[in-house]
C-alpha positions, 0 to 999 in steps of 0.5 A: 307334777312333781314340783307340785307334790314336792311343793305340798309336802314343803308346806305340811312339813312347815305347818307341822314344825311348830308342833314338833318343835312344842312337843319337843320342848314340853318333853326337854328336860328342864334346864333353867329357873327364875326365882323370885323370892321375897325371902332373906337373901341367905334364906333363899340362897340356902334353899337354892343351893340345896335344890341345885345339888338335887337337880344340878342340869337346872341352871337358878337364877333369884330376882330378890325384893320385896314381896310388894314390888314383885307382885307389881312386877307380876302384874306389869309383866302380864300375860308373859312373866318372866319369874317362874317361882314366888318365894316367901310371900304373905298368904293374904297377898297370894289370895289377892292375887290368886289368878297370876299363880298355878295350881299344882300338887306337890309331890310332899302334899299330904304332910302339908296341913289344909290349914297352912297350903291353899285349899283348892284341889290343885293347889296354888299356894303351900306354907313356907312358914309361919311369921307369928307376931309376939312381943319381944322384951328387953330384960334389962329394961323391964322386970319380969312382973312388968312384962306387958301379956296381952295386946291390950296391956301395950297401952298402959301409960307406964309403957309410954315411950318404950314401946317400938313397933314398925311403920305398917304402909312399910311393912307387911308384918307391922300391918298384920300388927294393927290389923290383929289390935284392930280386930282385937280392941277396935280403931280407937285402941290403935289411937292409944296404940299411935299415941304410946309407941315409936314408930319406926320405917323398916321392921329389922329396927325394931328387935334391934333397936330392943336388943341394943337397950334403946326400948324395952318392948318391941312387937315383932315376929318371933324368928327375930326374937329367937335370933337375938336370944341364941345371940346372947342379948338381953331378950326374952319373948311374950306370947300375948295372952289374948291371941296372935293370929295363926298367919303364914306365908307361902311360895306358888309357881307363876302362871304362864311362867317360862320354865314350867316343869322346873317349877314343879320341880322347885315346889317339890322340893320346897314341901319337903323336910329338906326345905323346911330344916332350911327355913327353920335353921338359916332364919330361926322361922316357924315352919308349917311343917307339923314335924318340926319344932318351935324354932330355938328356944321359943315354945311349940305350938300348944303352948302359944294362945291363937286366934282366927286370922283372916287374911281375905278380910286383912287383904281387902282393908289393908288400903283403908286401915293403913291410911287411916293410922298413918294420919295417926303417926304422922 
């Protein structure tokens, strides 16, 4: 009889272990983090470094890549992926993936406007910061009446030659570029657009290739442009007259990732003032954070023209119009 009752116990005991041992582990403090991030490697290491001193038990780890290799990776790792964050990727790329991320209220929410954070009660996307598209000009090259001032300028004959822009099937910002024409003028102004520009495969080139005085237009996000001014080259910026698109990219906590309440932590931390003086110092961005400043020497918000951009309808052509102008350039 007694080896009978001792026998029961022995099997409720080992039922039950996994359910104290999950309670257990929902309750630890966190210990760990993986953060993969789609940001410059000094960006995300400032704002890890940041997040450590706040939370010092949280041992972070960063995977860094670009934004499309991470979400390859994402998908192939399903259901148990192995990164916890996803930092600094477009807002187009978050909606085209919108299930493999989990809604969560940071606790700075409110100061983050609707406009830049996804609009689902539980949010499963904030702002990181806005990468607007200007024009970025070489002064040396170009007088300041021959500043080209809208999209449709770039097309001028007198530009030919000195316009550089980046390989959009290689670049998120350069597909943002033509999308934004293409909505602005149509597929035969990206014709004249192909037909007038050099085109290069990494977007770094571009404002380099413009503050070295090998072309003197070069279209590409503001930061860069910002960056090289307080470096002292020979560059100015261009808003154009008809409109940028309002864009921006974000960061989101994955789902079914293994280190859930640092997660939260982290997103805690990346909606507020601390993390956005971050973003704006280390790369010169525009953060979406209304509070702060047009980064360096660029203009603030109401100064620059916008237009509506769509990500949903960028996101869903993207294939389509991306091969359509690679047959153009190459």
């Amino acid at each position: 009889m007694l080896r009978r009752v001792w026998l029961v116990v022995l099997a409720v005991l080992v039922i039950a272990a996994p359910m104290f041992a999950g309670g257990a582990a929902e309750d630890a403090e966190p210990t760990s983090l993986t953060v993969w991030s789609a940001a410059a490697e000094d960006e995300a290491d400032a704002l890890v470094e940041a997040f450590s001193e706040q939370y010092p038990e949280i041992s972070v780890d960063v995977i860094r890549a670009g934004s499309g290799e991470l979400l390859t990776r994402l998908r192939a790792e399903q259901p148990n992926p192995a990164g916890d964050i996803l930092l600094g990727i477009a807002k187009e790329a978050f909606d085209d993936n919108y299930d493999l991320f989990r809604g969560y209220v940071a606790a700075h929410h409110d100061e983050i406007p609707a406009e830049v954070r996804d609009d689902a009660a539980e949010p499963r996307y904030y702002g990181f910061s806005m990468p607007l598209q200007a024009f970025m000009i070489n002064t040396e090259l170009l007088d300041e009446e021959d500043y080209p001032r809208t999209w449709e300028a770039l097309i001028d004959s007198k530009y030919e030659g000195e316009l550089i822009l980046a390989n959009p099937a290689l670049s998120g910002s350069a597909y943002a570029q033509i999308y934004m024409m293409h909505g602005l003028y149509g597929f035969d102004f990206l014709e004249e657009v192909a037909r007038q520009a050099v085109f290069v495969s990494s977007s770094t080139a571009v404002p380099e290739s413009v503050a070295r005085g090998e072309y003197a237009i070069g279209v590409t996000g503001e930061g860069n442009i910002a960056r090289y001014i307080n470096e002292g080259a020979p560059v100015t910026y261009v808003y154009p007259e008809d409109g940028t698109g309002r864009r921006f990219d974000a960061s989101g906590i994955i789902e079914g990732g293994p280190n859930p309440r640092a997660a939260e932590l982290f997103m805690d931390f990346m909606t507020s003032e601390d993390a956005y003086q971050i973003i704006l110092e280390t790369r010169d961005r525009r953060v979406v954070h209304p509070g702060f400043p047009g980064p360096g020497p660029l203009p603030s918000l109401d100064e620059i023209t916008f237009f509506t951009y769509d990500a949903e309808e960028a996101a869903a052509m993207r294939d389509d119009l991306t091969n359509r102008f690679s047959d153009l350039i190459e």
